[in-house]
C-alpha positions as CSV (number, residue, x, y, z in Angstrom):
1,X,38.6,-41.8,48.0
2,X,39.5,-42.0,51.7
3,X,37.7,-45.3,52.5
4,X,40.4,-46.3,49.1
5,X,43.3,-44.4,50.5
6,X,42.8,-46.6,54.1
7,X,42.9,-49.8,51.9
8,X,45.8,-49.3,50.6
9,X,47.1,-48.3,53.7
10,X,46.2,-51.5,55.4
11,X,47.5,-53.7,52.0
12,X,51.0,-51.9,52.4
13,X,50.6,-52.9,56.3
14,X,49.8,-56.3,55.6
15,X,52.8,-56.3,53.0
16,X,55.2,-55.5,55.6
17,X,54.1,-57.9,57.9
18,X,54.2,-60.9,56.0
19,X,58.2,-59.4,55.3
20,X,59.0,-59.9,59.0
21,X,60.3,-62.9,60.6
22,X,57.8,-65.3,61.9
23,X,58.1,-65.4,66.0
24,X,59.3,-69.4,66.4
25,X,57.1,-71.2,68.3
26,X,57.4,-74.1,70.5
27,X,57.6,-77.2,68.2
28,X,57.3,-80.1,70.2
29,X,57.0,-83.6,69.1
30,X,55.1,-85.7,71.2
31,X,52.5,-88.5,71.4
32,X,49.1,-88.8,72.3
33,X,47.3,-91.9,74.3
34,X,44.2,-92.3,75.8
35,X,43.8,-88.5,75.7
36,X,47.0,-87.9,77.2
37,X,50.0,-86.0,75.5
38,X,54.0,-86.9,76.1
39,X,56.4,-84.4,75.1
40,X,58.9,-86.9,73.5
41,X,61.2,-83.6,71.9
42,X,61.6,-81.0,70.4
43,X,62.4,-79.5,67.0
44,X,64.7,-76.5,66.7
45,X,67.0,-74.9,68.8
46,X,64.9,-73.2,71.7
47,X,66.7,-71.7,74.6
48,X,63.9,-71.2,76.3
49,X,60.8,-74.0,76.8
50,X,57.9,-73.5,78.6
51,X,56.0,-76.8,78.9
52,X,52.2,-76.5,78.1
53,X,49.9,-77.6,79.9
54,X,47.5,-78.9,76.9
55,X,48.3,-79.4,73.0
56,X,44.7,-78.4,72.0
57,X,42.8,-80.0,74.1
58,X,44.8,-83.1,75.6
59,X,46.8,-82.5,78.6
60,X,50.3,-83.1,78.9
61,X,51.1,-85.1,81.9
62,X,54.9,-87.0,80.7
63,X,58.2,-85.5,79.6
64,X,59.2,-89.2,77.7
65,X,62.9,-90.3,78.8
66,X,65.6,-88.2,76.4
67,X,63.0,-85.6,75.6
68,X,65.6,-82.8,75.3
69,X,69.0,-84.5,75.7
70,X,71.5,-82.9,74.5
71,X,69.9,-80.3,73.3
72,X,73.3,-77.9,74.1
73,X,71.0,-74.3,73.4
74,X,68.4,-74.7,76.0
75,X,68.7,-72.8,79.3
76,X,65.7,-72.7,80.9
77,X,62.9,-75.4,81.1
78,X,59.4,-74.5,83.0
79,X,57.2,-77.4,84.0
80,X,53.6,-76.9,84.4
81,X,51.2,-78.2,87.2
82,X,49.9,-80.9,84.6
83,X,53.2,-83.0,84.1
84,X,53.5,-86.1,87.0
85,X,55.9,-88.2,85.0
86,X,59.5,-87.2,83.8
87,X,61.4,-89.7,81.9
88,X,65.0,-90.7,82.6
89,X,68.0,-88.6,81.0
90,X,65.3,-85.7,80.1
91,X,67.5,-83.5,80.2
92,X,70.7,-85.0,79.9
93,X,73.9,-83.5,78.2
94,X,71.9,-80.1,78.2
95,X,75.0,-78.3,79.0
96,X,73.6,-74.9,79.1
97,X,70.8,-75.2,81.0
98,X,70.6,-73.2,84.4
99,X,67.2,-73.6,85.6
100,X,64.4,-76.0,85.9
101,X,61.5,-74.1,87.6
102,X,58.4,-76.1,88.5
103,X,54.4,-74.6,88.8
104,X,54.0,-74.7,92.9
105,X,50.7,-76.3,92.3
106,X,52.4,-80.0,90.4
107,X,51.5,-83.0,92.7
108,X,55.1,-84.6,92.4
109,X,57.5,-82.1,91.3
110,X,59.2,-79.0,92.8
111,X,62.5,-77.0,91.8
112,X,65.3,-75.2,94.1
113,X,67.5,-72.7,93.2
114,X,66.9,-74.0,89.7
115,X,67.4,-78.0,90.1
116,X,64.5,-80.8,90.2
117,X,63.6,-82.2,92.8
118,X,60.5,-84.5,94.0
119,X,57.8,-82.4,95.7
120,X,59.0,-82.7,99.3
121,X,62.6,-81.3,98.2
122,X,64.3,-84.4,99.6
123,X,65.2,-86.7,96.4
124,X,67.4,-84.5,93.7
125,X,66.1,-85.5,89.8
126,X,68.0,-83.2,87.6
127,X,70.3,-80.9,88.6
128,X,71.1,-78.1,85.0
129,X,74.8,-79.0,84.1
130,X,74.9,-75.3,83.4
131,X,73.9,-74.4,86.7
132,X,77.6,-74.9,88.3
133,X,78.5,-76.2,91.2
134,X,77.7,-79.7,93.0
């Protein structure tokens, strides 16, 4: 009767589970060459994306050119040690986004008080329209 009584319990569990909302996970599109993942976007309204460092097991080294224009919800963008190439315009018309922050171990890119910049600091790449200022 117990062992009976703790299935049930673990049925009505599973019940209520299944009622809650799903957590949204990153849903990036992207392409895949030579082993080598591009984020090329982005599907849903994220606020926060945190650039992996694999999809399975293909590294992403490229964030394509218009990846996330205009994508008016995001505010902050991470960028892993794995991506050396950002397209053009990636983030572009992103109008809320504050901060770009960059893994200190990347080989080409760094951030600043929330802007892009190459890994010495000295050449500016994106600066986050929602960041203010010049």
């Amino acid at each position: 009767m117990k062992v009976l009584c703790k299935l049930i319990q673990v049925w009505r569990l599973g019940t209520l589970l299944l009622a809650l909302p799903v957590a949204v996970q990153a849903q990036y599109s992207y392409s895949i060459s030579s082993g080598y993942v591009t984020i090329t976007g982005y599907v849903g309204n994220p606020t926060t994306i945190n650039i992996p460092t694999a999809i399975g097991s293909d590294p992403v080294i490229a964030i394509r050119d218009h990846a996330f224009n205009g994508c008016s919800t995001l505010t902050n963008v991470s960028i892993p040690y794995s991506v050396t190439s950002i397209g053009a315009f990636a983030f572009a018309q992103c109008s809320s986004l504050s901060s770009i922050s960059v893994n200190g171990s990347n080989p080409l890119y760094s951030a600043t008080n929330g802007a892009l910049f190459n890994k010495s600091g000295t050449v500016l790449i994106q600066y986050p329209e929602g960041l203010g200022g010049s």
